[in-house]
C-alpha positions as CSV (number, residue, x, y, z in Angstrom):
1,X,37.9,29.7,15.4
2,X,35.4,30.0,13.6
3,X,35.7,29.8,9.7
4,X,34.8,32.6,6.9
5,X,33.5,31.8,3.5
6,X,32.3,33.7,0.5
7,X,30.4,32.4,-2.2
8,X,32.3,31.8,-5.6
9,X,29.3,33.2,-7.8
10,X,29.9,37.0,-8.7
11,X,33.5,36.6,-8.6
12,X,34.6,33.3,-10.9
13,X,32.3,34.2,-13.9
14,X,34.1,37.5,-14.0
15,X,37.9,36.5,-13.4
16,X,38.0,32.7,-13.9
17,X,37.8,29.9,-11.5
18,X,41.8,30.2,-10.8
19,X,42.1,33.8,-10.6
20,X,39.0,34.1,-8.3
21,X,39.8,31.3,-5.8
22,X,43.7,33.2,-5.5
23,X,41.9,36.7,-5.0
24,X,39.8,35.0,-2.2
25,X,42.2,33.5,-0.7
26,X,44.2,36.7,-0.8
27,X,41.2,38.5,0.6
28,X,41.4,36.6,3.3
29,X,38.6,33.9,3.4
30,X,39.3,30.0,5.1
31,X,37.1,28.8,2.4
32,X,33.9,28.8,-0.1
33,X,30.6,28.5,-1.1
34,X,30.7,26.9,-4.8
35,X,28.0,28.2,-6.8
36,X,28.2,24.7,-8.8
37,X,24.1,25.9,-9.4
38,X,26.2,27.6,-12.1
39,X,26.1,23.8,-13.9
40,X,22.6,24.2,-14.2
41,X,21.2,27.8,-14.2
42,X,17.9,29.1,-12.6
43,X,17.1,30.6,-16.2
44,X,18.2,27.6,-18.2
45,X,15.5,25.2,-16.1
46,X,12.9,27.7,-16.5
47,X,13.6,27.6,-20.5
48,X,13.5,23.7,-19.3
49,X,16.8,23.2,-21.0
50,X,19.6,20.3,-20.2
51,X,23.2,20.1,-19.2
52,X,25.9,17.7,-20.2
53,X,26.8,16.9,-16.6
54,X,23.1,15.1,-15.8
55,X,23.8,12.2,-18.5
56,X,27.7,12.4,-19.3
57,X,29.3,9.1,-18.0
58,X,32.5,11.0,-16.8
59,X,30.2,13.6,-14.7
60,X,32.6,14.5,-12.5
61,X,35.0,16.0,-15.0
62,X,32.6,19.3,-14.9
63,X,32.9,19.6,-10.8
64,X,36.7,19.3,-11.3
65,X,37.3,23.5,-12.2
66,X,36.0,23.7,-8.2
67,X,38.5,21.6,-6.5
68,X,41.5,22.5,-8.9
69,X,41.5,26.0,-7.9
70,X,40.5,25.4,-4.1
71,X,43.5,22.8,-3.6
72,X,46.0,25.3,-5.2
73,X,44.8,28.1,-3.2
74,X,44.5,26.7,0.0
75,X,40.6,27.2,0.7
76,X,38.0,25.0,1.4
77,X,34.7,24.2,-0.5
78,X,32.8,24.5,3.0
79,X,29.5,24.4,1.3
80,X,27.6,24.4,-2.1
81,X,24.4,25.5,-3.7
82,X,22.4,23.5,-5.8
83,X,20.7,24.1,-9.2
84,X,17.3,25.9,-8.6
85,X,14.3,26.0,-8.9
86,X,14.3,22.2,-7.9
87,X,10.4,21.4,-9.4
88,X,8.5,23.5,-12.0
89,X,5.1,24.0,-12.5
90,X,3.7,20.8,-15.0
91,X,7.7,19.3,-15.7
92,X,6.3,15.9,-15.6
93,X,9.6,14.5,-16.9
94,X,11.8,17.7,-16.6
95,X,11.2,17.8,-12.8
96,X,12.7,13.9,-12.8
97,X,15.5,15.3,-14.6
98,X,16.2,17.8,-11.8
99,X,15.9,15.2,-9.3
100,X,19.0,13.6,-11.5
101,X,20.6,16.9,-11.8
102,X,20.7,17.3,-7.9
103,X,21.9,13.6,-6.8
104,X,25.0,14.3,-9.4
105,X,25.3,17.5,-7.7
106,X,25.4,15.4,-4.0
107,X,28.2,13.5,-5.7
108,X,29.9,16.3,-7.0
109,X,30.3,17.7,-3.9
110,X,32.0,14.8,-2.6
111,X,34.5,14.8,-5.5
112,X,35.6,18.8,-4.1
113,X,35.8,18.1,-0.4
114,X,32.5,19.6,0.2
115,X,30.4,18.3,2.9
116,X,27.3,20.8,3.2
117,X,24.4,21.2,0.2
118,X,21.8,24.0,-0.1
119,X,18.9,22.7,-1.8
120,X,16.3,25.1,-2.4
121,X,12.8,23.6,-0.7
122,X,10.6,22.2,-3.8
123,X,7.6,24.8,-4.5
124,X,6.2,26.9,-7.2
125,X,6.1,30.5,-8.0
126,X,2.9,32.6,-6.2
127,X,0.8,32.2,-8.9
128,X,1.1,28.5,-9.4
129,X,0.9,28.2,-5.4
130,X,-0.2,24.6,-3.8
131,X,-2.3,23.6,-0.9
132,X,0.0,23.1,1.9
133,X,-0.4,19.5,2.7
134,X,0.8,19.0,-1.0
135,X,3.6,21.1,-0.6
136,X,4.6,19.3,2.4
137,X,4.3,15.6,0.8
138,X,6.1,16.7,-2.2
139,X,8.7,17.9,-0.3
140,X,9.1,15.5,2.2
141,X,9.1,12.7,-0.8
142,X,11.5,14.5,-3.1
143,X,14.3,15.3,-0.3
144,X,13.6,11.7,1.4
145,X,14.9,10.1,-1.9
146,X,18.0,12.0,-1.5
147,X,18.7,10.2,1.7
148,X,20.9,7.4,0.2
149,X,22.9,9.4,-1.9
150,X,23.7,12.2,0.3
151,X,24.7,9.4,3.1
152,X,26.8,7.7,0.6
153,X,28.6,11.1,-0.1
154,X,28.4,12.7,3.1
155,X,26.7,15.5,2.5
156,X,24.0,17.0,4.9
157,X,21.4,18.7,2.4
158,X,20.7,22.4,3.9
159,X,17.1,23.6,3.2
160,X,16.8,27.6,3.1
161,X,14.4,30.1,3.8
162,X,12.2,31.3,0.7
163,X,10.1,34.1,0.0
164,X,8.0,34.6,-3.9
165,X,6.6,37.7,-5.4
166,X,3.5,38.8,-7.1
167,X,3.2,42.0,-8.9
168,X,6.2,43.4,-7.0
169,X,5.2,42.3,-4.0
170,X,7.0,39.8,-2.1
171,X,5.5,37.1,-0.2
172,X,6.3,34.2,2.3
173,X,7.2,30.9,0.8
174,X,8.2,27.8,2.3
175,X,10.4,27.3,5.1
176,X,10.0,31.1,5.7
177,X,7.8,30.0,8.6
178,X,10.2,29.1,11.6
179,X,8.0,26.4,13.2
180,X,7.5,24.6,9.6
181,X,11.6,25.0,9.1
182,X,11.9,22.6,12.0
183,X,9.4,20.5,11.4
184,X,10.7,19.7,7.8
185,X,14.3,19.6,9.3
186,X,13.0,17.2,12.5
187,X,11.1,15.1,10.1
188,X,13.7,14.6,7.5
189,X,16.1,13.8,10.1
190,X,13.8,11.2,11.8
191,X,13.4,9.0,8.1
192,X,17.2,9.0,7.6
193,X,17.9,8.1,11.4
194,X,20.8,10.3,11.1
195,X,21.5,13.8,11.3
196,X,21.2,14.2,7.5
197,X,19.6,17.1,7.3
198,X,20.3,20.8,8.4
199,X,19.7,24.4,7.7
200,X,20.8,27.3,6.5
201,X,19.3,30.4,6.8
202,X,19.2,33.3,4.6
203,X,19.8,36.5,6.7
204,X,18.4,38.7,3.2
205,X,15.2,36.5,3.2
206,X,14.4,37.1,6.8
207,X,14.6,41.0,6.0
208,X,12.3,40.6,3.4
209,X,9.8,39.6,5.6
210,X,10.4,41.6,8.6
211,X,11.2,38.9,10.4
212,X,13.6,39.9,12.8
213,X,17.2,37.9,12.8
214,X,18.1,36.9,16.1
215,X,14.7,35.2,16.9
216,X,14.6,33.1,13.9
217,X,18.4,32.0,14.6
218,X,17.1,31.4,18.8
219,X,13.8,29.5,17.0
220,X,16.0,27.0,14.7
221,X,19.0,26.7,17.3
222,X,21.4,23.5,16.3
223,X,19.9,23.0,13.1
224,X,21.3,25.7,11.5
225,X,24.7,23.9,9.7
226,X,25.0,27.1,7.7
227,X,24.6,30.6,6.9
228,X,23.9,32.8,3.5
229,X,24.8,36.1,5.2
230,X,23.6,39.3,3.4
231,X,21.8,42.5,3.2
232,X,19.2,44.6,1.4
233,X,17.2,47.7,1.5
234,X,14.2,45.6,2.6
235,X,12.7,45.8,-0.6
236,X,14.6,44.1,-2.8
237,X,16.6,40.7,-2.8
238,X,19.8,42.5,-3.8
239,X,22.5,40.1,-1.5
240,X,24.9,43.5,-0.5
241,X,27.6,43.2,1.8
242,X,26.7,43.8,5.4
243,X,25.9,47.5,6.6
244,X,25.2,48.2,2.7
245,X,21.6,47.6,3.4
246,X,19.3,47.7,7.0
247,X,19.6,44.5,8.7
248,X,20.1,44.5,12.3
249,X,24.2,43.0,12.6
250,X,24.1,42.9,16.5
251,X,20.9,41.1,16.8
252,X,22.8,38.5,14.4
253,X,25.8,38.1,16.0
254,X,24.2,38.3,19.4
255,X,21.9,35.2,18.1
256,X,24.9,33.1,16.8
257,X,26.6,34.0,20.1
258,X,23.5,32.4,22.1
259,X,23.2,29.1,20.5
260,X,26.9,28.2,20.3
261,X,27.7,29.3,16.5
262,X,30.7,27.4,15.6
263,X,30.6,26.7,11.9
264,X,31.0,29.0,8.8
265,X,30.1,32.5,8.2
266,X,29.2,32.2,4.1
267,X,29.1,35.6,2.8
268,X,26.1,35.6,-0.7
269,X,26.6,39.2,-1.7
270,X,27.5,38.2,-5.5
271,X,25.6,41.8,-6.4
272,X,28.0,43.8,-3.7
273,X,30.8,43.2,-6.7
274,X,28.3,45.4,-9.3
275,X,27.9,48.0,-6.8
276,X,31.7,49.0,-7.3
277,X,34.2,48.8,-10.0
278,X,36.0,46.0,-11.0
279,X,39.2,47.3,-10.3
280,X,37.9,47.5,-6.4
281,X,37.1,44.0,-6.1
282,X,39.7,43.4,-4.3
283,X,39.2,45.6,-1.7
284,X,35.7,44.7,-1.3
285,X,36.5,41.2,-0.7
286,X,38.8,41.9,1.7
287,X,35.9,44.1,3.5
288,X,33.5,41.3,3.2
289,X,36.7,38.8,5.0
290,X,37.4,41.6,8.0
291,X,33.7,41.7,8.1
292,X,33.2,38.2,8.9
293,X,36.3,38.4,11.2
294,X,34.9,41.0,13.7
295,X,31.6,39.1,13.4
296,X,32.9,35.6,14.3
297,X,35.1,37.4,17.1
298,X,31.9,38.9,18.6
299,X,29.9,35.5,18.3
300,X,32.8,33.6,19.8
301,X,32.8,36.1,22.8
């Protein structure tokens, strides 16, 4: 059967890490995706602040909130998301830093059961945009040094479809590209001489772009170890439950379906729980979890 996750972001920072894994569970999820980029926020490393967790000796001791509440709730920490951005513009040393920040992260997922990483692919807003060959080296470099670590842990590191925005515009980014997805995934794969490296792909993202769903899950077949299932207006990056926005659910399901779709359905759709009140959180959750149940009963045929 296959497996149904949500993530833990939109949910714990409201009702505690205890409370939140319990109305999960009660919602009816197998498991999670731990925001643990919550160590390590996307506003704190623009503001190119620190966290205790990078340089604390006893590191682990901030992952342990994660695995408390999924071992006394009965769910899984199927996957995790990494701190991002994972390079800024000119960091020099600060971008080091974040490569410390994420091999902690690979070992903190160990420490919670967790055996899948999304890490955001290393590139810079629009307007700061490299050539591509740079882009390519950097990020071929910066995930290869990874290799170690995440084999030590073992942890396949998900890369993710991107998109940036320019004066309200949005814009393709790296990995967005199907054919370069693979490559990067192919390549990686080839310098650890292990299967090391996977995907997951970001059904919101592909909307953005008006790329349609089914293709780019036919395109990256086997590689994708993961999902960051929602939906938006097409506009907008605002991660809504399914049939909240306009993406095509059939032509999803029908694509898992096709390439033998075995492994989690991770709902992202933190914002879904500011659409409603609080006191219907529950409900919605438990949407979100029969959601995911029809789906994985249609892609299981």
């Amino acid at each position: 059967m296959i497996p149904i996750s949500v993530q833990t972001g939109g949910v714990t920072e409201v009702w505690g890490m205890d409370e939140g894994y319990r109305m999960i569970k009660e919602a009816g999820f197998d498991g999670v995706d731990a925001n643990l980029d919550h160590l390590l926020t996307h506003d704190a490393i623009i503001r190119r602040e620190r966290a205790d967790f990078v340089t604390a000796g006893d590191f682990l001791q901030y992952f342990r909130p994660w695995k408390d509440a999924a071992e006394k709730h009965g769910l899984q920490n199927f996957q995790a998301h990494a701190p991002f951005p994972c390079v800024v513009p000119g960091g020099g040393e600060y971008n080091d830093y974040l490569m410390e920040a994420l091999r902690r992260i690979i070992a903190g997922c160990r420490y919670i059961g967790c055996s899948r990483l999304v890490i955001h692919p290393f590139f810079f807003p629009y307007d700061h945009q490299m050539d591509k060959k740079t882009e390519w080296e950097m990020n071929i470099e910066k995930y290869a040094s990874l290799i170690d670590i995440a084999r030590e842990n073992d942890v396949t590191i998900c890369l993710e479809n991107m998109f940036g925005r320019y004066r309200g515009k949005i814009y393709a980014a790296i990995c967005s590209d199907l054919e370069e997805a693979c490559r990067y995934v192919d390549t990686l794969n080839d310098l650890a001489g292990e299967r090391r490296f996977a995907f997951c792909l970001d059904t919101g993202h592909l909307l953005l772009l008006g790329l349609d769903v089914k293709n780019a899950i036919l395109k990256l077949g086997n590689r994708i170890e993961t999902l960051h299932v929602h939906d938006n207006n097409g506009i907008g990056d605002q991660h809504l439950a399914p049939y909240m926005g306009i993406l095509d659910w059939g032509r999803f399901t029908e694509g898992l379906k096709e390439i033998g779709y075995r492994k989690p359905l991770s709902f992202e759709t933190f914002n879904a729980m500011n659409v409603f009140d609080r006191e219907l959180a529950p409900d919605l959750l438990s949407l979100i979890a029969r959601t995911g149940r029809i789906f994985a009963r249609r892609i299981e045929g």
